[in-house]
N, C-alpha and C positions, 0 to 999 in steps of 0.2 A: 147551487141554487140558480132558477133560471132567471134569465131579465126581469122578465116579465112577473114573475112573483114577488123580486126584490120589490120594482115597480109599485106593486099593489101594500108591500110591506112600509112602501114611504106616504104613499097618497089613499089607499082604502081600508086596510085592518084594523080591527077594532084598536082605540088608544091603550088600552093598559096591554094589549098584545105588541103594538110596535112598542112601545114606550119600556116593556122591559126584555123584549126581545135585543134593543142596544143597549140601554144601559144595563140589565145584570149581568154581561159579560166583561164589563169595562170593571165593574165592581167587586166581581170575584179576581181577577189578574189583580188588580187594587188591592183587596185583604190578602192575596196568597203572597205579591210583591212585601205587602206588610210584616206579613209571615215570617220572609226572608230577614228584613230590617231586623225583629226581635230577636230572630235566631240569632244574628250576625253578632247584636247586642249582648243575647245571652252568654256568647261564646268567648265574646272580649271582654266579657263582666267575669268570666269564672278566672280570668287570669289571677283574679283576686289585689290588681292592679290600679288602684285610682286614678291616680297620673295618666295611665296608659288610658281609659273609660273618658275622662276627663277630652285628653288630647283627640281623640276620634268625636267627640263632641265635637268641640271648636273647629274641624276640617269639615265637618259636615256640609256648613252651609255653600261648599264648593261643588259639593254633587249638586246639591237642589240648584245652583248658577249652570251647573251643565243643562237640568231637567227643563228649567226656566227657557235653556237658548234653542235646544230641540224644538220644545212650546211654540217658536215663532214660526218656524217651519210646517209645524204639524198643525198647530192650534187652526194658525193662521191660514193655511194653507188650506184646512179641512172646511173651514167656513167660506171660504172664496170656492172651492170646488164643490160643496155639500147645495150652494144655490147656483151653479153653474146647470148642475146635475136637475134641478128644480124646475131651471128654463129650457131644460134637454139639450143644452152646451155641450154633449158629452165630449168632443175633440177638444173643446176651449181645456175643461177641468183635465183631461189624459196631458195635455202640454205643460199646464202648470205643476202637475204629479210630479214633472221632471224636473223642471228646476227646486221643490223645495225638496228631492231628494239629494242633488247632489250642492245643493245651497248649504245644506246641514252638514254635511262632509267638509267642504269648503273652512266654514264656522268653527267646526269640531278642528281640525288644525293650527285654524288662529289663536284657541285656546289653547290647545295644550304650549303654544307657544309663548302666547303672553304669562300663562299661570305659573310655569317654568324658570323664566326671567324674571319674575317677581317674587317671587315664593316668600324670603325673606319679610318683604313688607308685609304683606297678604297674611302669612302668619302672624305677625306683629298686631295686627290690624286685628284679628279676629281673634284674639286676646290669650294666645299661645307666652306662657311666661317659665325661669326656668325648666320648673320640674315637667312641664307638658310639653315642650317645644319640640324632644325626637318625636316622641308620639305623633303630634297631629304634625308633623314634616314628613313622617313614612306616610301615613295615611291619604296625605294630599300629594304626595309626589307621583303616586303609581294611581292614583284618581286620573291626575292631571295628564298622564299619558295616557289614557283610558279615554281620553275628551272624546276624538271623533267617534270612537264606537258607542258613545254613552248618546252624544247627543243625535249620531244619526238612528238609535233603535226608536227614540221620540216622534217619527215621521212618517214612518208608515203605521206604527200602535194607532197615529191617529188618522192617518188618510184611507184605510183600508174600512173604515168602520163609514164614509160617504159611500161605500159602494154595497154596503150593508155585511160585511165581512166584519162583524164586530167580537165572532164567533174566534174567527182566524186572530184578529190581533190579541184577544183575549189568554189563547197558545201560543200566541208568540213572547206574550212577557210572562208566563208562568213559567215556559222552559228556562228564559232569564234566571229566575228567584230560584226554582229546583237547582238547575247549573250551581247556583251561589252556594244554596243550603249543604248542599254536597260536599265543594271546595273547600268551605270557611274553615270547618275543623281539623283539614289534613294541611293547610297551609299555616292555621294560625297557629295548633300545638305539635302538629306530628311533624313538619317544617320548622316548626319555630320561630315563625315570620309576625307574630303579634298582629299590630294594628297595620302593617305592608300586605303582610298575607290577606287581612277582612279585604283592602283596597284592590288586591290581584286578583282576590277570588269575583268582587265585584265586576273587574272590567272582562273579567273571560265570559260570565254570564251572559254580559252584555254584547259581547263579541259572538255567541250563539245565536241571543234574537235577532242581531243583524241576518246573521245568514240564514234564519229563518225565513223572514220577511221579504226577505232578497229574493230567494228561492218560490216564495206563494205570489210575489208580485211578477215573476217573470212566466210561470207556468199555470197561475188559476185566475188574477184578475185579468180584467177587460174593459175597464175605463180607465187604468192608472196605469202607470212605467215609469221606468226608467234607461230606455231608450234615448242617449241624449241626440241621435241623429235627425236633424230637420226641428231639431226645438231652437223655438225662440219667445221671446215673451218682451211683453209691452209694457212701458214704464207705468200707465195707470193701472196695470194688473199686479207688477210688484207694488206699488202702492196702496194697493187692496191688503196684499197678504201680510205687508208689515202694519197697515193700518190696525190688524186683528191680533196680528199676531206679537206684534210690540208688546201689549196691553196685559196678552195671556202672560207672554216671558216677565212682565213685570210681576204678575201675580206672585210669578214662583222666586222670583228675587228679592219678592220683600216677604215673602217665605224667608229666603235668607236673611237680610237683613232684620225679620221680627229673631231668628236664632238667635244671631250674630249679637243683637241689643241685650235680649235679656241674659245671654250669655257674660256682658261685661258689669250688666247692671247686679249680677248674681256674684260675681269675683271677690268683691269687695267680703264676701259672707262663706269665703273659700271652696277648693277645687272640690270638696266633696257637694255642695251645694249645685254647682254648674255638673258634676256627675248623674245627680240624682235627676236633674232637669232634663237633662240628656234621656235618660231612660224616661222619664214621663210623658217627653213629646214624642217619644215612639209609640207608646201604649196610647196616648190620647188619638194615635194617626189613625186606631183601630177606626173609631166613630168618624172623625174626618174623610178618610178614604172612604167610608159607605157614602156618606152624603156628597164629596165629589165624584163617584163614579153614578149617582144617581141624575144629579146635575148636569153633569158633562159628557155622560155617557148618550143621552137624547141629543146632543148637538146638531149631528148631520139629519135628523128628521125635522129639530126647527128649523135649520137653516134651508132644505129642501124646499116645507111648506112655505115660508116665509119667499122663496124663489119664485115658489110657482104663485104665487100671491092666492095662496086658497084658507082664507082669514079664518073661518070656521073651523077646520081642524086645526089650524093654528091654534086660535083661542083654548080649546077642547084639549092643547097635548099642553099648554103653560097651565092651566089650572090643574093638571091633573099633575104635573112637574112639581107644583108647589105644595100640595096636598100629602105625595106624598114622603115628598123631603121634610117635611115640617113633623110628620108622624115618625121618622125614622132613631132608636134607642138610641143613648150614647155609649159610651162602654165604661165595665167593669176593674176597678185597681187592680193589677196585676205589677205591682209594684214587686214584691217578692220573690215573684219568677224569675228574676234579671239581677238581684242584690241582695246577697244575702246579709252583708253589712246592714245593723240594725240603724243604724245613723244614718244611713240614705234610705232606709226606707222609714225612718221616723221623717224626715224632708221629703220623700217623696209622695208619700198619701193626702198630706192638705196640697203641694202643688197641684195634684192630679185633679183634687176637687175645683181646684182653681177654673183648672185649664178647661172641666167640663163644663162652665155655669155656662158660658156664652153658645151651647149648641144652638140653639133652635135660632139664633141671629146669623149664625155663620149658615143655615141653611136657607136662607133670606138671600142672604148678598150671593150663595154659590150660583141660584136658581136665575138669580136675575144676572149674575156676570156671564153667566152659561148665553142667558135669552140675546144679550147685545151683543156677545160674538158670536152668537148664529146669525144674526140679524145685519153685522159689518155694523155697526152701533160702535165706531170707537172709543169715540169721548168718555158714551157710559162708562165701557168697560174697561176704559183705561182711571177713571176715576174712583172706579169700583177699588181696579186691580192696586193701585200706589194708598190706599186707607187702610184696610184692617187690620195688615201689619207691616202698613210702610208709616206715610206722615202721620195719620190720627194713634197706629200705635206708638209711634215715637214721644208724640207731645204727651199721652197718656200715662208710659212708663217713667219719663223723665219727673211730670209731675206727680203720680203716683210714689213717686221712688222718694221724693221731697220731703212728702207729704206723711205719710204713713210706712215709712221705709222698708221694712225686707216684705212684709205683706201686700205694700202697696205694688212692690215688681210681682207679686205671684197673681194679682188681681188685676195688672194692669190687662192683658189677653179681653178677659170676658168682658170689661168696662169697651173694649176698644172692638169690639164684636157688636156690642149695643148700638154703640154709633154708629157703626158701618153699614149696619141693620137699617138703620131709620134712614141712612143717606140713601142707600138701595130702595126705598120706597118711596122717595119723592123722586128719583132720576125713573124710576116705570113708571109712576101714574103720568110725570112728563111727557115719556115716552109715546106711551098710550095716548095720550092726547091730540100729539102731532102725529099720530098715526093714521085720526080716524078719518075715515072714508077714503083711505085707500088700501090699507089690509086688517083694519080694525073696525 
């Protein structure tokens, strides 16, 4: 594509044409990434293995802490460059392209190092007990060496989509998921490698979109690199990008940590319990990943307009943002597909209904946490990102759990969506307010 149409694709085509020209490519790599997860699911689920389904549960929230620290780099990085690109900064946004590429490299190291040396605990913690402990110890061991490639494909998925390449990153995590889909079953039955094999086949996938993304940032982009000769960068510019990007990685941490909770608050009510929950939060990701790839896929055109301070198509892409996130279906039980055990799918179909009630609130808080990290809005979006399933779902599940016990952990989610929901509409109209008369 040439500049100059990208150009026209940020600041003049009609909204519903830019608006899903980046987000429905964010959204398909999203359901097809999802695709992978089920498969993955499915294939650990035929071992006919509880313990094994269980223990890959519990290690999970250790990818979503890898997906989370990518997030700082890319999230963060895409909104500081997405309004550089806005003010026609392009040299400033191509310098910082480079350090949150090899920032994430860096990151991805320190993890697999610290995760490594702790392992022990970390399992412990995340409610690993006899009969589940090899399980989710294969499953997180070869994750944990998997870190740098895991967390460095998170940074250009999301820096390539500021230069309107939302097409390109969209192939580069499908090759990911296909990679995986392919692996999973010759590693985990015809190797025999169980829940090692799901975690090997995951980080080789992830080792392809690297070099995918390596390869289209070195030969087809033209405002980004990684190039580190003659970079340098200034302390209020890394300041920007963690300001944004902190917020996002916390989103996806207390991703983990909402796991991690109801994972222990579900124990008490045994490992087929925490099995079935396991497969439900995959299946509920169906509806989730459409409305964050809806959300967050428009990123780099709010934080563009919001750049160039052009308030009217500003206005014009957040109402149409919200419209048509709030219209978008949730999904269908698919409980059966993934267990055939009739006892986790008698537990899985009321969780599922659970986990669906709170859609149309979490389409609320995605839109608006999307709008404050286009915007460099940290506060918001750090306050957004630590509620829905960090502090407010804590207090929620805890008193829930109290309260009305095994029902109250399945109910706690959508109570704790509700809230999140209303918190997100008094932090925008705020917003909006101190906005007006200079891009509102």
């Amino acid at each position: 594509m040439k500049e100059d149409s990208k150009n026209d694709l940020f600041e003049k085509a009609p909204i519903p044409r830019a608006y899903f020209t980046f987000a429905l490519p964010v959204v398909f790599s999203m359901v097809v990434s999802l695709v992978y997860n089920m498969v993955d699911t499915f294939f650990i689920a035929q071992t006919g293995n509880t313990d094994l389904v269980a223990g890959v549960s519990l290690s999970a929230p250790v990818f979503t802490l890898m997906v989370a620290l990518g997030d700082i780099f890319g999230l963060g990085g895409s909104s500081v460059i997405s309004r550089l690109f806005g003010q026609k900064l392009d040299k400033d946004g191509k310098r910082l392209s480079v350090f949150c590429f090899y920032g994430a490299i860096a990151c991805g190291i320190l993890v697999t190092v610290l995760l490594l040396l702790f392992r022990g605990p970390v399992l412990t913690l995340l409610g690993a007990d006899r009969d589940t402990m090899t399980y989710a110890s294969q499953y997180y061991t070869y994750i944990a060496l998997g870190a740098p490639f895991i967390i460095v494909s998170y940074t250009p998925l999301n820096l390539l989509r500021t230069e309107g390449f939302a097409t390109a990153s969209m192939v580069g995590s499908i090759l990911g998921a296909v990679v995986n889909m392919i692996l999973d079953p010759v590693f985990i039955f015809t190797l025999g490698m169980g829940a090692a094999g799901a975690a090997i086949a995951t980080v080789i996938g992830n080792i392809c979109t690297d070099l995918f993304f390596l390869w289209f940032l070195l030969k087809k982009s033209r405002r980004l690199s990684v190039d580190p000769r003659g970079f340098h960068i200034q302390k209020g510019e890394l300041g920007q990008i963690f300001a944004i990007g902190i917020p996002a990685s916390v989103t996806n941490l207390m991703q983990s940590l909402g796991m991690a909770l109801t994972n222990r608050f579900l124990l008490p009510y045994g490992n087929d319990a925490v099995a079935a929950m396991g497969i439900v939060m995959k299946v509920n990701l169906i509806a989730v990943l459409v409305l964050v790839g809806l959300a967050f896929g428009v990123q780099p055109l709010i934080g563009y307009n919001y750049g160039a301070k052009n308030s009217r198509r500003l206005k014009d892409i957040l109402k149409f943002s919200y419209g048509v996130e709030c219209g978008t279906a949730a999904a269908p039980a698919l409980i059966r597909i993934f267990m055939k055990d009739p006892g986790i799918i008698d537990l899985g179909v009321p969780m599922l209904r659970f986990q669906q009630a709170g859609m149309i609130f979490i389409a609320v808080v995605l839109v608006t946490t999307s709008t404050f990290q286009s915007a460099g809005k940290a506060l918001g979006a750090f306050l957004l990102s630590v509620s829905r399933q960090g502090v407010i779902f804590a207090i929620v599940i805890f008193l829930a759990s109290k309260t009305f016990g095994y029902n109250g952990v399945l109910a706690s989610q959508a109570v704790s969506d509700c809230l999140t929901a209303i918190l997100a509409a008094v932090l925008l109209f705020r917003w909006i307010r101190e906005e007006k008369g200079s891009v509102f």
